[in-house]
C-alpha positions as CSV (number, residue, x, y, z in Angstrom):
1,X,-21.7,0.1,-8.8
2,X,-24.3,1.9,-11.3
3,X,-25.7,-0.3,-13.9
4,X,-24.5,2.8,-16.6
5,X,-20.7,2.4,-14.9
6,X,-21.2,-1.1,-15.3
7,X,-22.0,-1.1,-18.8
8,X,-19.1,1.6,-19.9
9,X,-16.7,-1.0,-17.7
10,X,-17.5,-3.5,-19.6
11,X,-17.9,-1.9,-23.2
12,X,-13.6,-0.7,-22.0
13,X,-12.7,-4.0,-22.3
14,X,-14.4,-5.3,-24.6
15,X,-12.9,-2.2,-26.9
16,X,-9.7,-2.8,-25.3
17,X,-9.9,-6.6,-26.2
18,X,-11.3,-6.5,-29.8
19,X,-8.3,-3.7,-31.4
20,X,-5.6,-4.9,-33.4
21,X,-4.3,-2.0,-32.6
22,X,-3.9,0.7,-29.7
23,X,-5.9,3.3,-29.2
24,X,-5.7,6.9,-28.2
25,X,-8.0,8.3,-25.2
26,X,-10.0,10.7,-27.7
27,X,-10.2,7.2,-30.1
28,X,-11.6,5.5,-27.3
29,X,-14.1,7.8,-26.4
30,X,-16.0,8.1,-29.5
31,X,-15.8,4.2,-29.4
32,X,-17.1,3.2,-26.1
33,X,-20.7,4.4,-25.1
34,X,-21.0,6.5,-22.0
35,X,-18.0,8.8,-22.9
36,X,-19.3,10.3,-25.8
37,X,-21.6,12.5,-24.0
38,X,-18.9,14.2,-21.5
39,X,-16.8,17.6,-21.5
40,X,-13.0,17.0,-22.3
41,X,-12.3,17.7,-18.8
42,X,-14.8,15.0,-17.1
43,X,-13.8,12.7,-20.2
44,X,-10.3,12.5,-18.9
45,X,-11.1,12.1,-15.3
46,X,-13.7,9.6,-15.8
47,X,-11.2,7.5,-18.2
48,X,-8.6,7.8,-15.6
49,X,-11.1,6.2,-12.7
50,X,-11.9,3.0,-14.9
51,X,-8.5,2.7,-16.3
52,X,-7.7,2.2,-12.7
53,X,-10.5,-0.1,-11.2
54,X,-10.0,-2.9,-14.4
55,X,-6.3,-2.8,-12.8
56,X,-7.6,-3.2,-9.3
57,X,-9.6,-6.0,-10.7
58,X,-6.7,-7.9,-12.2
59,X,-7.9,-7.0,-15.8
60,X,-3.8,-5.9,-17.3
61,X,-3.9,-2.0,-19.8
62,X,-1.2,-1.8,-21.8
63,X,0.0,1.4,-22.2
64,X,1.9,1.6,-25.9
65,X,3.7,4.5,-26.7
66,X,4.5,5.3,-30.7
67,X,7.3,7.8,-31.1
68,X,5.7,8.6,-34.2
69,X,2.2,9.6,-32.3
70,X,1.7,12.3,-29.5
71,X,-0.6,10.4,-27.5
72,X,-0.1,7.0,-25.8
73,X,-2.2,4.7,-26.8
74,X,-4.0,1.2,-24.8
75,X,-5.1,-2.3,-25.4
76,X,-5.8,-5.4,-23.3
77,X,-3.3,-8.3,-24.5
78,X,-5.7,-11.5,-25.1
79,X,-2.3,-13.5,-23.5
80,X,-2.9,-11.4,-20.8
81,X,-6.1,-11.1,-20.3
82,X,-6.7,-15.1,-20.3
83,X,-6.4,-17.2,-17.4
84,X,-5.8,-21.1,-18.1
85,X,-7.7,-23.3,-16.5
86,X,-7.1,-22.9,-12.5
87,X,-6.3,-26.1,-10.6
88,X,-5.5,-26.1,-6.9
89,X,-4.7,-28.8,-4.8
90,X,-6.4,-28.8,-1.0
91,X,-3.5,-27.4,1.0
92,X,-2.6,-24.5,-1.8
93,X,-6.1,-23.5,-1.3
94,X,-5.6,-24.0,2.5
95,X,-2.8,-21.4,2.2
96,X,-4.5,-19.1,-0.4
97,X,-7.3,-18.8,2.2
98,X,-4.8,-18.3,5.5
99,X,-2.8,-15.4,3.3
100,X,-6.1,-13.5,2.5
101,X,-7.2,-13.4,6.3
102,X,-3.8,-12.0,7.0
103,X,-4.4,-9.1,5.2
104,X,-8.2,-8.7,6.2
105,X,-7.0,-5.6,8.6
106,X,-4.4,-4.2,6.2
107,X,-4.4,-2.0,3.2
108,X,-5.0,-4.4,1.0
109,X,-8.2,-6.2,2.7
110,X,-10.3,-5.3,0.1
111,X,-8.1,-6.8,-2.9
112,X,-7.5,-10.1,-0.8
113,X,-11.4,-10.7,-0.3
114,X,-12.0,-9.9,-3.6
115,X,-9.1,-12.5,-4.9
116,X,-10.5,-15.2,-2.5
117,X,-14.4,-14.1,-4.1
118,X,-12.9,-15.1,-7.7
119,X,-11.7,-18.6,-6.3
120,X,-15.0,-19.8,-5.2
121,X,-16.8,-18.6,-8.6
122,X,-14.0,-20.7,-10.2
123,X,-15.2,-23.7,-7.9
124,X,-12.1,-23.6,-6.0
125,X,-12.7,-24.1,-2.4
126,X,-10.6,-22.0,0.0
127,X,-10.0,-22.7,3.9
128,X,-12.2,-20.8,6.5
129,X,-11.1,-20.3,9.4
130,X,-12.9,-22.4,12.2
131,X,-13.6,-20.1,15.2
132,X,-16.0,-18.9,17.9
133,X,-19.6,-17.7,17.0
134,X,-18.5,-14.0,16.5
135,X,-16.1,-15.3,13.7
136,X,-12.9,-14.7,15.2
137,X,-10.4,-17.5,15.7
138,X,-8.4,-19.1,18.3
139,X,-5.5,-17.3,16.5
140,X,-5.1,-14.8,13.7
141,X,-2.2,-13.6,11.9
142,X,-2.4,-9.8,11.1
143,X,0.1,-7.6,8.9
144,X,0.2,-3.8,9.7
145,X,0.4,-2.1,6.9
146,X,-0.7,1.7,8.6
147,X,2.4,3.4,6.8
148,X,0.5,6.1,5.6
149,X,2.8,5.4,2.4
150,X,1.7,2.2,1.9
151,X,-1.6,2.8,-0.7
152,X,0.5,5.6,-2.6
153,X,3.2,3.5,-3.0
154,X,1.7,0.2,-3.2
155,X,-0.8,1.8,-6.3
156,X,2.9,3.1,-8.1
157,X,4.1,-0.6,-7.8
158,X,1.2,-1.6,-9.5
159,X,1.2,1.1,-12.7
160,X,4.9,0.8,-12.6
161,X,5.0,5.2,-11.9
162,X,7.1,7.2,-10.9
163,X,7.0,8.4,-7.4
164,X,8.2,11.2,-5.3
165,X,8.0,11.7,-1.4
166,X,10.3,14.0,1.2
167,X,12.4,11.3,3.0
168,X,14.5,11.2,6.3
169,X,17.4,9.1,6.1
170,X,18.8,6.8,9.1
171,X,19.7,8.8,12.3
172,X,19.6,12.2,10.6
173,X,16.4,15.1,11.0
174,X,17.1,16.6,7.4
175,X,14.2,15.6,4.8
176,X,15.3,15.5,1.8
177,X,13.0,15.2,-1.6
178,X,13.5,12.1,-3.4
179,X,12.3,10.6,-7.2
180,X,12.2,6.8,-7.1
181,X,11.3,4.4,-9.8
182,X,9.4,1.5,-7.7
183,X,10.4,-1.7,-8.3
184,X,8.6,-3.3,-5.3
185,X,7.2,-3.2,-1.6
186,X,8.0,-5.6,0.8
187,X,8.7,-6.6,4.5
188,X,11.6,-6.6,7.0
189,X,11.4,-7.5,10.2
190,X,7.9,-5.7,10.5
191,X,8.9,-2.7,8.8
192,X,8.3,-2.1,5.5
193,X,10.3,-0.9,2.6
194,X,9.9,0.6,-1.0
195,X,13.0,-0.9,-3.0
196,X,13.6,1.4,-6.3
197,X,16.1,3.2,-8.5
198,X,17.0,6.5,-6.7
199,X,17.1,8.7,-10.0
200,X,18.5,11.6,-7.3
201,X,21.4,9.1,-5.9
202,X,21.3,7.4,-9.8
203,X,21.4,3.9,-7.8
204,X,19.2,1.6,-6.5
205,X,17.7,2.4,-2.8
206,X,15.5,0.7,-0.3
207,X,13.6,3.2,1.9
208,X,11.7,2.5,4.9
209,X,8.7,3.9,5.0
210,X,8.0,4.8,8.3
211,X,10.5,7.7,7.5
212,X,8.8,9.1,4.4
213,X,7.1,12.5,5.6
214,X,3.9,13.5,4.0
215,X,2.4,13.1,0.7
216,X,3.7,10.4,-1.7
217,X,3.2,12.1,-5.2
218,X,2.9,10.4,-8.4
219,X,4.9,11.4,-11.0
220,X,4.6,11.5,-15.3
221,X,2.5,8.8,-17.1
222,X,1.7,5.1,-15.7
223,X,4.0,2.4,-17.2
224,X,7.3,4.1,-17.3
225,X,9.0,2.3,-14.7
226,X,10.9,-0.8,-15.7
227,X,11.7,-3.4,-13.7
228,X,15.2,-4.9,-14.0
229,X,14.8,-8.5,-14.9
230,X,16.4,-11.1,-11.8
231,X,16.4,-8.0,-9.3
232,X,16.1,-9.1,-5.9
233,X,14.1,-6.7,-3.7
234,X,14.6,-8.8,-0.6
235,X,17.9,-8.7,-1.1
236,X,18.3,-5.0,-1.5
237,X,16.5,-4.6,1.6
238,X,18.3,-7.4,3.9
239,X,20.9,-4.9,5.0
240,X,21.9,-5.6,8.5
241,X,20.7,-3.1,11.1
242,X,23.5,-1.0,13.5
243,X,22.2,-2.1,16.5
244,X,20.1,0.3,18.6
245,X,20.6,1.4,22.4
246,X,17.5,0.7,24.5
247,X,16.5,4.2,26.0
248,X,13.1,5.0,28.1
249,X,10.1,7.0,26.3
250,X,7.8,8.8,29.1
251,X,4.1,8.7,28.3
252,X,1.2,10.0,29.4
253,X,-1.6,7.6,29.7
254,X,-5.5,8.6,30.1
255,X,-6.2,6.5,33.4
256,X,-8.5,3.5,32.9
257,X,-6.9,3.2,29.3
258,X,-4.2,0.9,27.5
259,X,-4.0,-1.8,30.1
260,X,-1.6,-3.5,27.3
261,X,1.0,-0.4,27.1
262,X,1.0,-0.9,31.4
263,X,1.8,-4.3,31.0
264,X,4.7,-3.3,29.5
265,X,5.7,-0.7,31.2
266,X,8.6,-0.3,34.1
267,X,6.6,2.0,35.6
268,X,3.4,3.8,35.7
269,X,2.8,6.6,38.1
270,X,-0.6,8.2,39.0
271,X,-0.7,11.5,37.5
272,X,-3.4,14.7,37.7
273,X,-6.3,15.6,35.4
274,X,-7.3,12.0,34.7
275,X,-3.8,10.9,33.5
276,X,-1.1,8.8,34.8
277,X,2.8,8.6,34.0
278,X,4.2,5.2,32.2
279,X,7.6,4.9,31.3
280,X,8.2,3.0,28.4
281,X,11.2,1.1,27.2
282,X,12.3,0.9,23.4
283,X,14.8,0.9,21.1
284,X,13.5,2.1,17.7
285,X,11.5,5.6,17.5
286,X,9.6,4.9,14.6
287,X,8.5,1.9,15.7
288,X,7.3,3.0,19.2
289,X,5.8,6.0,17.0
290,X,3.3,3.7,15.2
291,X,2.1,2.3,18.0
292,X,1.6,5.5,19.8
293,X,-0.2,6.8,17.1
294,X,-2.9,3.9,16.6
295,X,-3.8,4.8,20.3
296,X,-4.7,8.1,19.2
297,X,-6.0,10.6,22.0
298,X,-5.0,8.1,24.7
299,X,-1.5,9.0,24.9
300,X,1.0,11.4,25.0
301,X,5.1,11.1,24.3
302,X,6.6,14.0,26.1
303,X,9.9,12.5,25.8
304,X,12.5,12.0,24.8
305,X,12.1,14.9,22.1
306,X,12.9,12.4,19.0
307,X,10.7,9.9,20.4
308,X,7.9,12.7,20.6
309,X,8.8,14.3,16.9
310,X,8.6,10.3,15.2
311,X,4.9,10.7,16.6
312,X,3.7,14.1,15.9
313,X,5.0,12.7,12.1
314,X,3.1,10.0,12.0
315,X,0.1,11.4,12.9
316,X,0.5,14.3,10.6
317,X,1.3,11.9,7.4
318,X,-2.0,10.3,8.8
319,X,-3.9,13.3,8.3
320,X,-2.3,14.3,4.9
């Protein structure tokens, strides 16, 4: 980070901190050096980029709105703001330092090292994992969080906004366009769901989000979205599952690749052009599809047709 970014970061909150009151986005750009010298247009985006890395960084915007004012307007509530002093006993630390390496491979690697980094300057020591010279362990808990949803949805959490994304519902090929109020993100099983207020249904929802298709928008203004006080997300995802019939998924596998996927195969045939034939037992098409897809060129589904669709899907929300 620039010293200049830096410096206008800083100057934010201490603007954001010092105001009895809240303050409009053309207010706070005469007050805080380094926007005063920008079009209207560059203003905006630029205050929109640091707006979101002080949230990143645990540092809480308020967003106020006056019905008697046409803008919004921001401050940083000192309550907020403050920590008390932080006090953690060896084993909390312990497990502080285990849930951060869980998520060193996920979407949220960058936000657990960075929570873990703000520990130690407090002077609170966290585990490290004891392993071989290379610095991997014996054994390591990951969590998979490749849903190319995840970081859309996952960000809307966060500025309690609006979101809306085409969905495909449970045994059905229709995508339909959905506008949920996030409430929360959480895990099932290995899958992942966005729990929510359906504002098309007008009821609450959980959706998985292996079957979101494409883009995940964000809609209206951050801080609209209110959570409903005692709401159990786990709860409104713990639905239990109609059970699935194990079917057989025929892959193409580059030869000399995926000795894991062989493993686990009934068969695997020797095929022509530097490919061989595996077939594949599973249960759950989305599920098969994520795996498929972070083997990239090294495979093929040609069957059965849903099996193949749930991976072509993948791999285009990927690229989106």
């Amino acid at each position: 980070m620039s010293r200049r970014k830096t410096e206008r970061l800083l100057n934010l909150v201490i603007c954001l901190l010092a105001t009895r009151r809240p303050l409009s986005a053309e207010q706070i750009r005469h007050a805080v050096p380094g926007y005063d010298r920008d079009g209207d247009e560059a203003f905006q985006r630029m205050f929109e980029r640091d707006k979101n890395e002080l949230r990143e960084i645990g540092i809480p915007i308020d967003v106020v709105r006056d019905p008697w004012e046409d803008e919004p307007g921001y401050r940083i509530e000192r309550q907020s703001y403050e920590l008390p002093e932080i006090t953690l006993e060896a084993d909390e630390a312990a497990v502080l330092g285990l849930a951060a390496q869980v998520w060193q491979r996920a979407s949220l690697a960058e936000a657990a090292s960075g929570a873990l980094l703000k520990l130690r300057a407090a002077g609170v020591a966290t585990h490290e994992p004891v392993g071989d010279p290379i610095g991997g362990g014996a054994l390591e808990l990951r969590v998979d969080t490749r849903d190319p949803a995840f970081p859309a949805l996952w960000d809307a959490v966060r500025d309690r906004r609006v979101v809306r994304f085409d969905y495909r519902a449970s045994g059905s090929e229709t995508v339909r366009a959905r506008t949920v109020e996030p409430w929360g993100v959480v895990s099932r099983r290995g899958r992942w769901y966005l729990a929510g207020f359906d504002r098309d249904r007008d009821a609450p929802r959980a959706f998985r989000l292996s079957r979101i298709a494409g883009q995940v928008t964000a809609v209206g203004r951050p801080g609209t979205v209110e959570v409903p006080h005692g709401v159990d997300l786990r709860a409104m995802v713990g639905f239990p599952e109609e059970p699935m019939d194990e079917r057989v998924a025929v892959i193409r596998v580059r030869q000399g690749a995926c000795e894991g996927l062989r493993q686990l195969a009934r068969t695997v045939r020797p095929g022509e052009g530097g490919w061989d034939e595996a077939e594949l037992a599973f249960t759950d098409p989305e599920r098969l599809a994520g795996w498929m897809a972070s083997l990239g060129g090294d495979v093929e589904v040609t069957g059965p047709p849903d099996a193949r669709e749930a991976v072509i899907r993948r791999l285009k929300g990927t690229l989106a």
